[in-house]
N, CA and C atoms of all chains as a GROMACS GRO file, in nm:
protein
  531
    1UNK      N    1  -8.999  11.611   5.624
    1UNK     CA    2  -9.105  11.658   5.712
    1UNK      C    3  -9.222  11.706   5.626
    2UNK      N    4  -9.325  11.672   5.648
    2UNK     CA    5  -9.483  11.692   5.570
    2UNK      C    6  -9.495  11.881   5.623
    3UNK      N    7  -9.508  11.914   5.488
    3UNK     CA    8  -9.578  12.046   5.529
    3UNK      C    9  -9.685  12.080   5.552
    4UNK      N   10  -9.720  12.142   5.714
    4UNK     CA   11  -9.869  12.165   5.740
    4UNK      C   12  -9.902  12.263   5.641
    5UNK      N   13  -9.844  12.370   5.576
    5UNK     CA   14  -9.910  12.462   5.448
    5UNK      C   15  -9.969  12.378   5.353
    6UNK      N   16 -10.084  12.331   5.357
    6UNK     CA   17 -10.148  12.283   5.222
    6UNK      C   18 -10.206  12.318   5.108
    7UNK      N   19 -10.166  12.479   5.140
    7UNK     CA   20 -10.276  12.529   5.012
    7UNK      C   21 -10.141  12.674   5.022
    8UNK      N   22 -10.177  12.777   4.894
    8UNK     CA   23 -10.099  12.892   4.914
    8UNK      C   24 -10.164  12.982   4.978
    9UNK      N   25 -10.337  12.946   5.050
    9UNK     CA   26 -10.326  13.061   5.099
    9UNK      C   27 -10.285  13.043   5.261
   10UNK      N   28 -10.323  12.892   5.316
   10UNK     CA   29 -10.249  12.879   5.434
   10UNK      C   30 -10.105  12.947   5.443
   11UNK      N   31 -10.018  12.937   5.348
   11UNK     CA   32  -9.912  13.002   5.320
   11UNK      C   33  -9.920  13.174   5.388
   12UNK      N   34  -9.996  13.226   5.273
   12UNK     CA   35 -10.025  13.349   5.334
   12UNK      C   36 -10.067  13.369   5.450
   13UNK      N   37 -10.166  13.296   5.480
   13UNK     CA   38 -10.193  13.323   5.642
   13UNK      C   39 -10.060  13.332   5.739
   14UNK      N   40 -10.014  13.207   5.719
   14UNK     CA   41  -9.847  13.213   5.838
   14UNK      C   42  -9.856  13.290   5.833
   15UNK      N   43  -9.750  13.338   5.674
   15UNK     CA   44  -9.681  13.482   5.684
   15UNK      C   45  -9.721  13.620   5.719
   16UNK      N   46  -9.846  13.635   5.734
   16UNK     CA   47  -9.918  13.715   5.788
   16UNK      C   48  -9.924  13.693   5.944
   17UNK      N   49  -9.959  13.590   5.973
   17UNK     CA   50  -9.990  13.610   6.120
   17UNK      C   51  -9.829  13.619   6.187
   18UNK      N   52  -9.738  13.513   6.108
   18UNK     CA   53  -9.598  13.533   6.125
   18UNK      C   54  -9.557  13.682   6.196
   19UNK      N   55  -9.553  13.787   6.079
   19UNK     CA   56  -9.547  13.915   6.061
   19UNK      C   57  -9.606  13.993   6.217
   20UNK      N   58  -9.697  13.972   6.229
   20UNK     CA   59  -9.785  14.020   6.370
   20UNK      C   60  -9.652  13.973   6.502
   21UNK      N   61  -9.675  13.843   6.488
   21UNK     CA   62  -9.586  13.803   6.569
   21UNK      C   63  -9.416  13.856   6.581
   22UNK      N   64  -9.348  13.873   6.490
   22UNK     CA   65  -9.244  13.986   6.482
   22UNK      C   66  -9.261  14.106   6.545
   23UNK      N   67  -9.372  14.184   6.491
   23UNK     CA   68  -9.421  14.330   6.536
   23UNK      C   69  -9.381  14.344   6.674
   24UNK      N   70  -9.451  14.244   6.749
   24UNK     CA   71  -9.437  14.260   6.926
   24UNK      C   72  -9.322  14.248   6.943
   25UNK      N   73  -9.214  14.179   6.853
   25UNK     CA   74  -9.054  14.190   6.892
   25UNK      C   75  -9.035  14.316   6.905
   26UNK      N   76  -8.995  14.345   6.783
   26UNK     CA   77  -8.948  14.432   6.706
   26UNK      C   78  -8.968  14.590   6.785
   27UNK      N   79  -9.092  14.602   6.818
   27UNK     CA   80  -9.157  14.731   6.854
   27UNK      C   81  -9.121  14.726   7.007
   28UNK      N   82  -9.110  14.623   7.088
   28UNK     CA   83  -9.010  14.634   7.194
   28UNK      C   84  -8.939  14.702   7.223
   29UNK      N   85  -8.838  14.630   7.108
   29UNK     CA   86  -8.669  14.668   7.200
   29UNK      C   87  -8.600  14.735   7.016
   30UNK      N   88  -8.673  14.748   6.927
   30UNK     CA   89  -8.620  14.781   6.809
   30UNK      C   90  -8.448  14.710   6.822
   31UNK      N   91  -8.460  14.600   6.820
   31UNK     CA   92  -8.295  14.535   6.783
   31UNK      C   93  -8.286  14.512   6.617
   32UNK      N   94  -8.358  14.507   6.538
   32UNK     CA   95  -8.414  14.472   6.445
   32UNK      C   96  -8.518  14.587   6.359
   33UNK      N   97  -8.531  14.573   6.202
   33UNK     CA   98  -8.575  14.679   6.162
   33UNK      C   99  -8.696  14.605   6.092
   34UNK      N  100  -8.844  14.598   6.090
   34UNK     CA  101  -8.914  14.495   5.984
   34UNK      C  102  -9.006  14.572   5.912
   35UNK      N  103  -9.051  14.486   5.828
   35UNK     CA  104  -9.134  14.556   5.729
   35UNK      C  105  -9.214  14.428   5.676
   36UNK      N  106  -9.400  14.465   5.701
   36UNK     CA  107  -9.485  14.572   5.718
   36UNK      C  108  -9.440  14.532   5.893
   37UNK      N  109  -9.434  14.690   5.920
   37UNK     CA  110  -9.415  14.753   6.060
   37UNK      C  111  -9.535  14.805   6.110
   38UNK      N  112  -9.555  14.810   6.248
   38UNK     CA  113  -9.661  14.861   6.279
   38UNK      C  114  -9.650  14.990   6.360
   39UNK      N  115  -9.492  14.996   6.333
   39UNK     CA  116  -9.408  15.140   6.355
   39UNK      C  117  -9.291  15.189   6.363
   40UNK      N  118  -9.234  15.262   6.314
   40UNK     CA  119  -9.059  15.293   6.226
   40UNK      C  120  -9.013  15.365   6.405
   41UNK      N  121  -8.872  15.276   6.386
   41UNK     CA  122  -8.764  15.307   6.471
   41UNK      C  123  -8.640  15.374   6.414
   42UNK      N  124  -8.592  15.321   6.493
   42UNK     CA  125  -8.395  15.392   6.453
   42UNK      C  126  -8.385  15.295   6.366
   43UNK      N  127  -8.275  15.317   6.238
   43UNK     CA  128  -8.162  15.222   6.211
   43UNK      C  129  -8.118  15.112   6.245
   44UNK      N  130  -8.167  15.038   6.256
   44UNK     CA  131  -8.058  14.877   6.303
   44UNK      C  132  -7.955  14.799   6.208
   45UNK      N  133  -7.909  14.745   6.216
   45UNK     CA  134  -7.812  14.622   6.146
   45UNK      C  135  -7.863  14.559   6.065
   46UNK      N  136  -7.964  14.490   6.092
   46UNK     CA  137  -8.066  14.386   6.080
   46UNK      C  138  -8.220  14.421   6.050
   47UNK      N  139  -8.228  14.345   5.906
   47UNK     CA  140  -8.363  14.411   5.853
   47UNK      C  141  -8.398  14.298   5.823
   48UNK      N  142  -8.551  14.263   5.822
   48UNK     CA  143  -8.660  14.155   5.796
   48UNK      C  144  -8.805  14.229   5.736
   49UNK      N  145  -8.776  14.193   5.634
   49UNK     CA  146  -8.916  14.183   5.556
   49UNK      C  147  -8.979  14.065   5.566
   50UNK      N  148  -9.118  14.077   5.550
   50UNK     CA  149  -9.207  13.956   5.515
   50UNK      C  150  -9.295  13.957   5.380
   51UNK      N  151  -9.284  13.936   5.288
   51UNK     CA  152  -9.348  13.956   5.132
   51UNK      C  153  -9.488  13.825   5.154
   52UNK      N  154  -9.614  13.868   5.203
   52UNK     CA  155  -9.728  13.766   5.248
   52UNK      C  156  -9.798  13.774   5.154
   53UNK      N  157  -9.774  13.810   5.022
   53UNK     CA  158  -9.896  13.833   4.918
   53UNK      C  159  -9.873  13.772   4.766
   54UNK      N  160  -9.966  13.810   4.716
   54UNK     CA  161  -9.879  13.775   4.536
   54UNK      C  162  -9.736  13.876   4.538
   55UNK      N  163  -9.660  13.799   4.425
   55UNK     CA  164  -9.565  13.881   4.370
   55UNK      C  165  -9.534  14.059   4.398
   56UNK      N  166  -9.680  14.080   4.283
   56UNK     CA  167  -9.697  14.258   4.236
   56UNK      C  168  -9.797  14.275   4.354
   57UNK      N  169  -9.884  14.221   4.464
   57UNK     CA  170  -9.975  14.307   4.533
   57UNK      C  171  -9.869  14.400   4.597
   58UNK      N  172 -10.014  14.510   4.594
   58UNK     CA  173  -9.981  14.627   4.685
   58UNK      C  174  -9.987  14.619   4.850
   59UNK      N  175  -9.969  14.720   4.932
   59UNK     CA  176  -9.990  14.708   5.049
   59UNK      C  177 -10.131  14.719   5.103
   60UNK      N  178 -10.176  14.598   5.171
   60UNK     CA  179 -10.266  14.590   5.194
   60UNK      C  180 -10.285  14.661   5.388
   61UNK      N  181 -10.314  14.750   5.392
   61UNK     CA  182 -10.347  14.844   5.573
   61UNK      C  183 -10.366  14.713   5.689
   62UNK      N  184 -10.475  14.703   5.624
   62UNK     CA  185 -10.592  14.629   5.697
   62UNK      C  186 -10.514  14.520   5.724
   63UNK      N  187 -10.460  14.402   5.693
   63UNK     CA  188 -10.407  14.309   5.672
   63UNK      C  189 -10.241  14.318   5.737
   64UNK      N  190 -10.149  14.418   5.721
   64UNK     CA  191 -10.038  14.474   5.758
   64UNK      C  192  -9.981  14.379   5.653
   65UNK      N  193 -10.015  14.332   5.525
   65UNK     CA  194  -9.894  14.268   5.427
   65UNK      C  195  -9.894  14.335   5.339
   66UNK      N  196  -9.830  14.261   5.236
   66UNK     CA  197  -9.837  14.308   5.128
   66UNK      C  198  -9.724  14.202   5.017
   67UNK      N  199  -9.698  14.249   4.848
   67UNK     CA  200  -9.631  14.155   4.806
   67UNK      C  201  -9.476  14.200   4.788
   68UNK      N  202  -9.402  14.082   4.698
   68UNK     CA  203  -9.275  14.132   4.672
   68UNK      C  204  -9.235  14.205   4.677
   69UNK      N  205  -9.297  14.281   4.529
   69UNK     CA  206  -9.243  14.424   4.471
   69UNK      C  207  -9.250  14.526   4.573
   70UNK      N  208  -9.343  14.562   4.623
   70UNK     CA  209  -9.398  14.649   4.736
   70UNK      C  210  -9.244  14.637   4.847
   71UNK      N  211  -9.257  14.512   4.913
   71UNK     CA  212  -9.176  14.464   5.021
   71UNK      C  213  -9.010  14.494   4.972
   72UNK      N  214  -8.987  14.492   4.843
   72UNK     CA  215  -8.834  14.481   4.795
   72UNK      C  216  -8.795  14.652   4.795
   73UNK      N  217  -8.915  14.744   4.747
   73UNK     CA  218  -8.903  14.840   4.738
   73UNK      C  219  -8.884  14.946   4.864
   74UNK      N  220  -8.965  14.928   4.980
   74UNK     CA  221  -8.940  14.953   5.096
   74UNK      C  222  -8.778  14.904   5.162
   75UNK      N  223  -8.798  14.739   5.156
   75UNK     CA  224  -8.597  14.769   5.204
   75UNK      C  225  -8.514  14.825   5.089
   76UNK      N  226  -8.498  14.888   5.007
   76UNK     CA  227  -8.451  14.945   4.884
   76UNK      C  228  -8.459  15.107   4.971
   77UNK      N  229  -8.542  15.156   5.030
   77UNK     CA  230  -8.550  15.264   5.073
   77UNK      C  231  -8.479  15.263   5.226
   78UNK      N  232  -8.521  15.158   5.303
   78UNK     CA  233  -8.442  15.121   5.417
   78UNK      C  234  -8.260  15.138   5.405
   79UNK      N  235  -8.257  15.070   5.296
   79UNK     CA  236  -8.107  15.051   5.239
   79UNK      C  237  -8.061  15.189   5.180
   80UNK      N  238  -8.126  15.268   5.184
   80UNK     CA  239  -8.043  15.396   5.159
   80UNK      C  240  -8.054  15.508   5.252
   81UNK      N  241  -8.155  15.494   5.332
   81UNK     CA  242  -8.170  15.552   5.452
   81UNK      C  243  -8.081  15.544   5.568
   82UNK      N  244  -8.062  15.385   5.591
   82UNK     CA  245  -7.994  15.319   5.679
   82UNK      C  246  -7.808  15.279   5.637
   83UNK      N  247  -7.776  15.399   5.513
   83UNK     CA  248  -7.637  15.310   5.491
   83UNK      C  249  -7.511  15.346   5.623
   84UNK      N  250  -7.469  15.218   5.626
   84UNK     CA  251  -7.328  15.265   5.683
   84UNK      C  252  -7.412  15.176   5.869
   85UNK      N  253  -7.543  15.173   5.865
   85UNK     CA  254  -7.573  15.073   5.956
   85UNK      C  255  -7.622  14.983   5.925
   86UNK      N  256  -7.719  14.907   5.848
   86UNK     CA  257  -7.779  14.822   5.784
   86UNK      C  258  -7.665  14.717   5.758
   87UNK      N  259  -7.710  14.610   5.760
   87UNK     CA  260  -7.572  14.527   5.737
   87UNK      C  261  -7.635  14.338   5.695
   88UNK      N  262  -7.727  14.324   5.725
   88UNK     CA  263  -7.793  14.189   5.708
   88UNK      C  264  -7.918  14.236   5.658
   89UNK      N  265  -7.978  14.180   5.547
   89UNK     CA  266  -8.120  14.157   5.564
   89UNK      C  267  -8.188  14.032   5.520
   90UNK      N  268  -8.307  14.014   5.572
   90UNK     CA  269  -8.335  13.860   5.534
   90UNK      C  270  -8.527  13.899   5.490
   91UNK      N  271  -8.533  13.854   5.377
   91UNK     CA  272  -8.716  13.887   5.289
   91UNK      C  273  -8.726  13.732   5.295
   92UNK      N  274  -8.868  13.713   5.318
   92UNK     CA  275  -8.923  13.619   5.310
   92UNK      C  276  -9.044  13.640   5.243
   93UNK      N  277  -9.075  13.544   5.121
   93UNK     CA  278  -9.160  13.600   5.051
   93UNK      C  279  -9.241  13.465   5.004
   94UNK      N  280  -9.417  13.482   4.997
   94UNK     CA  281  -9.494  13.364   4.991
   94UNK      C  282  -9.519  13.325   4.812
   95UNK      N  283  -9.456  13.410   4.740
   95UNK     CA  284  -9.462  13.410   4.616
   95UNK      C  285  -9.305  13.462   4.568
   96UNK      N  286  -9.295  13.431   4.453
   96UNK     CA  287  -9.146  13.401   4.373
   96UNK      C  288  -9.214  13.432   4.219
   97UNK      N  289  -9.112  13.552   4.152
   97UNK     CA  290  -9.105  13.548   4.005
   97UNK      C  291  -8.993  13.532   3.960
   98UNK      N  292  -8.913  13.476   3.900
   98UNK     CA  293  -8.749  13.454   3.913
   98UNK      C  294  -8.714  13.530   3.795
   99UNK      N  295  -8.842  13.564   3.670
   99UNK     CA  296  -8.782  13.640   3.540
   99UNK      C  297  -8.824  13.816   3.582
  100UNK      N  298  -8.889  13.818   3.670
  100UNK     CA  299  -8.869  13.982   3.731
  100UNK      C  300  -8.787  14.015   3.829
  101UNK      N  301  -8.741  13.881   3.903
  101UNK     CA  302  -8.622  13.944   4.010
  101UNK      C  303  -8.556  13.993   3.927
  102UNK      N  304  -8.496  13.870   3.846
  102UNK     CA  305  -8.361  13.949   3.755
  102UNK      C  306  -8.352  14.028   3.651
  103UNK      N  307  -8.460  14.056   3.655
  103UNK     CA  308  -8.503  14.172   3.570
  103UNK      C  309  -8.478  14.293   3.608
  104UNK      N  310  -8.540  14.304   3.721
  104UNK     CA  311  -8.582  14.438   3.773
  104UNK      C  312  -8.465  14.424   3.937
  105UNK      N  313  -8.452  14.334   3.981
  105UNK     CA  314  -8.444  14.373   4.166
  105UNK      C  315  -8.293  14.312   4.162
  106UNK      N  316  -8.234  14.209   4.134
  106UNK     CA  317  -8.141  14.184   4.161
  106UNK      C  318  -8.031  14.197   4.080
  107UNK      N  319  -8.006  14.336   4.018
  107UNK     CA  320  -7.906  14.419   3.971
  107UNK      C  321  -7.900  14.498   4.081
  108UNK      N  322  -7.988  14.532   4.143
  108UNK     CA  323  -7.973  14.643   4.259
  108UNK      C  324  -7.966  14.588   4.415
  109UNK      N  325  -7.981  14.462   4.406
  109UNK     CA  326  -7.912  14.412   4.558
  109UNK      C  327  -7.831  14.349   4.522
  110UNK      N  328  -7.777  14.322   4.380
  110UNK     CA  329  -7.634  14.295   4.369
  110UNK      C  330  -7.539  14.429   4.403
  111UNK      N  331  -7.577  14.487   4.325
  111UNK     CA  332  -7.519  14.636   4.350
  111UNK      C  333  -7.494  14.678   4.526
  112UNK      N  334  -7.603  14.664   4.609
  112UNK     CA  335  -7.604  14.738   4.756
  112UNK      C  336  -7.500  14.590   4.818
  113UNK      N  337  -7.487  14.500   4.772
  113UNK     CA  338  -7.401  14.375   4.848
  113UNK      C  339  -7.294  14.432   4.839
  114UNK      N  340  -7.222  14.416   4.711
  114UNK     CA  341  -7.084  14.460   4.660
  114UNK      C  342  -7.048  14.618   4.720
  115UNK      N  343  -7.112  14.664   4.687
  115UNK     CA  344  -7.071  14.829   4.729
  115UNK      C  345  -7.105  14.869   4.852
  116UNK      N  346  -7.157  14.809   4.963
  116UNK     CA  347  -7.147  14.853   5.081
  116UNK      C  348  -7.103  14.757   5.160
  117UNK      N  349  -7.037  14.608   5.126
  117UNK     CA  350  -7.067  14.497   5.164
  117UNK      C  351  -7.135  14.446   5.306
  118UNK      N  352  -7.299  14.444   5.254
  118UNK     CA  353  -7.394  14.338   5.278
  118UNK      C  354  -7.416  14.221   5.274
  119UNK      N  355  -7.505  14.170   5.295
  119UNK     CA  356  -7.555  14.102   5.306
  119UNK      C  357  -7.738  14.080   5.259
  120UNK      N  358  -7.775  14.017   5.200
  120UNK     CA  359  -7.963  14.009   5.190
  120UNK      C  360  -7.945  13.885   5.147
  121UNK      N  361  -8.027  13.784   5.208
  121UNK     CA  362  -8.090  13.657   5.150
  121UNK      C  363  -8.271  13.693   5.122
  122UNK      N  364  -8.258  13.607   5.015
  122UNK     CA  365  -8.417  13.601   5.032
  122UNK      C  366  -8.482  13.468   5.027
  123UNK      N  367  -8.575  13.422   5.122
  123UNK     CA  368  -8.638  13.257   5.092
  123UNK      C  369  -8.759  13.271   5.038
  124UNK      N  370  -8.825  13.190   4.985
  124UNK     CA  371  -8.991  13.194   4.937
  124UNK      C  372  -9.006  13.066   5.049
  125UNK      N  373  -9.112  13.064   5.103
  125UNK     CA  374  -9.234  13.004   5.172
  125UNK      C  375  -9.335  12.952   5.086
  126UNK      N  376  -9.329  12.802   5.038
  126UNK     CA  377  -9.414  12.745   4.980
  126UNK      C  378  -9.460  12.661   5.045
  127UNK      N  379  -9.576  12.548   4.954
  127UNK     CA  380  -9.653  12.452   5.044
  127UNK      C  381  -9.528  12.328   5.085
  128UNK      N  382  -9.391  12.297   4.964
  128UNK     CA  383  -9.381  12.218   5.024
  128UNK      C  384  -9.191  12.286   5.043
  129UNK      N  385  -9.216  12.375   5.108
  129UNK     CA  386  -9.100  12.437   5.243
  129UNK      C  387  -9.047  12.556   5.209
  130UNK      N  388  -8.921  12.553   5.231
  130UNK     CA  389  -8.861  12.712   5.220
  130UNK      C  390  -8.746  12.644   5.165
  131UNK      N  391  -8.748  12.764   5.060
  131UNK     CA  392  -8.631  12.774   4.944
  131UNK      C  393  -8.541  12.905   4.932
  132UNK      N  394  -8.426  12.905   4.936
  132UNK     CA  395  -8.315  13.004   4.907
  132UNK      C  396  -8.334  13.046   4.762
  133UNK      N  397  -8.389  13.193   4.754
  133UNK     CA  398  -8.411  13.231   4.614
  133UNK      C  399  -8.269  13.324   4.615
  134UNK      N  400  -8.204  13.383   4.664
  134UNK     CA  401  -8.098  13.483   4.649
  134UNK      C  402  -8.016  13.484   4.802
  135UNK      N  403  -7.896  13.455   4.798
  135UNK     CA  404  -7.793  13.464   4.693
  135UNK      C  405  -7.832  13.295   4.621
  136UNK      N  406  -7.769  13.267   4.490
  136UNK     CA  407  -7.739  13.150   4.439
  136UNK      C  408  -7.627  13.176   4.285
  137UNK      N  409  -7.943  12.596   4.392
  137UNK     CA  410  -8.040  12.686   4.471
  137UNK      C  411  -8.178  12.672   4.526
  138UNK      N  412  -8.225  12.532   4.466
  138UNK     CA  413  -8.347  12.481   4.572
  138UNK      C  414  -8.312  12.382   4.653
  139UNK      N  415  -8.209  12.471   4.783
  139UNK     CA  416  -8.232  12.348   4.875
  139UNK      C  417  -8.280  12.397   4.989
  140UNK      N  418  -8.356  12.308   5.045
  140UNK     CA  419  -8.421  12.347   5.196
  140UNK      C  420  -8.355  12.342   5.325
  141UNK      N  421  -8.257  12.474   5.393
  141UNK     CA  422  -8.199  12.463   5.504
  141UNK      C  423  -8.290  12.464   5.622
  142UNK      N  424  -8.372  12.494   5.623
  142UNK     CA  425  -8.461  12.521   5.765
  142UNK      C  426  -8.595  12.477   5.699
  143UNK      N  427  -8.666  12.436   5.796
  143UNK     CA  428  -8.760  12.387   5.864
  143UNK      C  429  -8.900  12.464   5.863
  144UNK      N  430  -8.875  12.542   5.881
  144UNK     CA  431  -8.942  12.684   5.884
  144UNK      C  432  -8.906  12.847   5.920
  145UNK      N  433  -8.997  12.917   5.882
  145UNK     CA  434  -8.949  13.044   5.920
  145UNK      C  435  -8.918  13.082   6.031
  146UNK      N  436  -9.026  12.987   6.163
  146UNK     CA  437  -8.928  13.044   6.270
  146UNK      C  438  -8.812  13.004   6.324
  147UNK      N  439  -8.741  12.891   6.263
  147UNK     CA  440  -8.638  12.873   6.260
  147UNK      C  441  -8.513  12.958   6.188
  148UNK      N  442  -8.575  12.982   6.056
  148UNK     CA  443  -8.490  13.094   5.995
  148UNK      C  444  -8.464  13.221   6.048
  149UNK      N  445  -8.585  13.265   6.101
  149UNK     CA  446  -8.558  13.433   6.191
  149UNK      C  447  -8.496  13.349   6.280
  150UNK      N  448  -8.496  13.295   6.349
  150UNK     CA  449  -8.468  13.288   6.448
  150UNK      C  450  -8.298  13.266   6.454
  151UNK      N  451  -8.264  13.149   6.378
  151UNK     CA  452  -8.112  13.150   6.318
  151UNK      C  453  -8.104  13.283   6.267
  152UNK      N  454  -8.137  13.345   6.210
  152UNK     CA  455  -8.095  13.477   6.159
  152UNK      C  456  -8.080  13.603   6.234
  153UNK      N  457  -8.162  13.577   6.359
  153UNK     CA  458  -8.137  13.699   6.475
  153UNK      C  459  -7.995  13.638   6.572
  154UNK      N  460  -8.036  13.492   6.600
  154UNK     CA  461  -7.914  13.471   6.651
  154UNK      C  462  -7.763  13.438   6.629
  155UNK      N  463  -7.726  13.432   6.512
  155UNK     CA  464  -7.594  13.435   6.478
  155UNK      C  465  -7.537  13.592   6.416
  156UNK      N  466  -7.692  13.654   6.415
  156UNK     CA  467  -7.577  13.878   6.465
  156UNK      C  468  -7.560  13.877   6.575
  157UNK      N  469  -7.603  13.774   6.703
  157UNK     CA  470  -7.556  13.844   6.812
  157UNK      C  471  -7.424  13.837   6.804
  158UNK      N  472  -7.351  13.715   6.748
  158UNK     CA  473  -7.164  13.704   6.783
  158UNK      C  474  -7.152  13.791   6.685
  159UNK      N  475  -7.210  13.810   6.534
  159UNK     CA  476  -7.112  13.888   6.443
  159UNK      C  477  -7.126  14.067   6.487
  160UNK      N  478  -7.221  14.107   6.528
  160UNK     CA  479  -7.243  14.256   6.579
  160UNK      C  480  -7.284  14.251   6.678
  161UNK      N  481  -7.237  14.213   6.799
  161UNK     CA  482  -7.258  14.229   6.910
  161UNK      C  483  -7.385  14.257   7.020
  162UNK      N  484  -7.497  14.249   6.938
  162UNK     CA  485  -7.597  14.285   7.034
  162UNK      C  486  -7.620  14.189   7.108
  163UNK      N  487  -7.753  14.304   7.189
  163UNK     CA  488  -7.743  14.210   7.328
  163UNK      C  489  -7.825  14.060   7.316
  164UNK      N  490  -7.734  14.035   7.461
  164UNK     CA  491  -7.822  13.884   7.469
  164UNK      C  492  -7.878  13.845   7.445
  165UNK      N  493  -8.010  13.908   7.528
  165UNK     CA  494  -8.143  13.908   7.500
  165UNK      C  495  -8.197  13.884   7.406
  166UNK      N  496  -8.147  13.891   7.288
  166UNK     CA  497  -8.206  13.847   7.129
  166UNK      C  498  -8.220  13.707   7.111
  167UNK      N  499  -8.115  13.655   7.249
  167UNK     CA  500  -8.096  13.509   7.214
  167UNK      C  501  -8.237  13.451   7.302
  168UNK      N  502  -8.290  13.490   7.382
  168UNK     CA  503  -8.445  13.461   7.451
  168UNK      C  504  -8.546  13.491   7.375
  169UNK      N  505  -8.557  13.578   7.242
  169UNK     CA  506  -8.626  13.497   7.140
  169UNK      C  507  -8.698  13.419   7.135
  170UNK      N  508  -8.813  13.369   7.199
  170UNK     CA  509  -8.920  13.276   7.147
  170UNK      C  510  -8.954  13.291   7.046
  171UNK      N  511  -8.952  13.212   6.911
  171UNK     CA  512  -9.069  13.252   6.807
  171UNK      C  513  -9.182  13.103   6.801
  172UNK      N  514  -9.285  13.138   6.852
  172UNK     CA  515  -9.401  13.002   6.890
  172UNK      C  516  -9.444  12.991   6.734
  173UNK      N  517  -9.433  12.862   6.696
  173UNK     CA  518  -9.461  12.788   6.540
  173UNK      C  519  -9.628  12.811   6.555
  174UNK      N  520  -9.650  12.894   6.422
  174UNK     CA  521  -9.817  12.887   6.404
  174UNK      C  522  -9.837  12.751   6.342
  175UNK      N  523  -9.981  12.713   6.331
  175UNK     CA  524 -10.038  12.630   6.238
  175UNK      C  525 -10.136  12.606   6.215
  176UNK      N  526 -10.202  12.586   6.086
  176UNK     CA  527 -10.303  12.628   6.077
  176UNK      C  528 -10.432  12.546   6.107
  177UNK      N  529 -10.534  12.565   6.173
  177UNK     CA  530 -10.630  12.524   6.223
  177UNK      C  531 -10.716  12.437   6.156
   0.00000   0.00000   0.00000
């Protein structure tokens, strides 16, 4: 299938406008926990990030995105807030560093899998589709 | 580890909200879920 993303920032756009589109779930019926939120509920099972930026950007207000690091660090806080309910999470992210995940991030969602047993996948969103960056 | 299961993201949330409903029980309703495919203009 041809990907309509032709460029990375179409990319970003989805995932941004993506993100919006969650919000109105989410802020509903809170079945689900997401991040950037456009407002914190209870605890759920089920957590969804959206990583719509470079790698290292920060959180951008205006925009409701932001990047990886930012996005990994928030469910990192979710995940200790939420233990003992949290149980799935799924990041989707429009950028990928694979020598700072394992650098820095995935000693510590190896760690929250094994020791609470979880669950987190993460995919990247590129121009030409979506890729399983973690577990592998 | 680069293989492409889905299609897109709203297929992925969407598989991903609906197969907790059997493993943790929530409600139905998760399964009425629309997620409408953006694209870009």
């Amino acid at each position: 299938m041809e990907s309509e993303l032709k460029s990375q920032k179409d990319v970003m756009n989805h995932l941004i406008q993506f993100t919006e589109q969650l919000n109105s779930f989410s802020g509903s019926n809170q079945q689900f926990n997401l991040f950037p939120a456009s407002q914190t509920g209870p605890c759920s099972s089920l957590l969804i990030c959206i990583a719509s930026l470079g790698f290292d950007s920060k959180f951008y207000p205006s925009k409701n995105a932001a990047g990886f690091k930012y996005v990994i660090l928030k469910a990192i806080n979710t995940w200790l807030n939420c233990v003992g309910t949290n149980k799935k999470s799924l990041i989707i992210t429009a950028d990928w560093n694979n020598h700072k995940f394992e650098e820095f991030y995935k000693p510590i969602i190896d760690s929250y899998c094994l020791r609470f047993d979880t669950e987190v996948q993460i995919y990247e969103q590129s121009t030409r589709g979506l890729w399983l960056r973690y577990p592998y | 580890m680069n293989n492409t299961f889905f299609h897109s993201i709203e297929d992925l949330v969407a598989d991903f909200l609906a197969s907790n409903v059997v493993d943790i029980g929530l409600g139905l309703e998760t399964r009425a879920i629309k997620l409408t495919k953006w694209s870009p203009s």
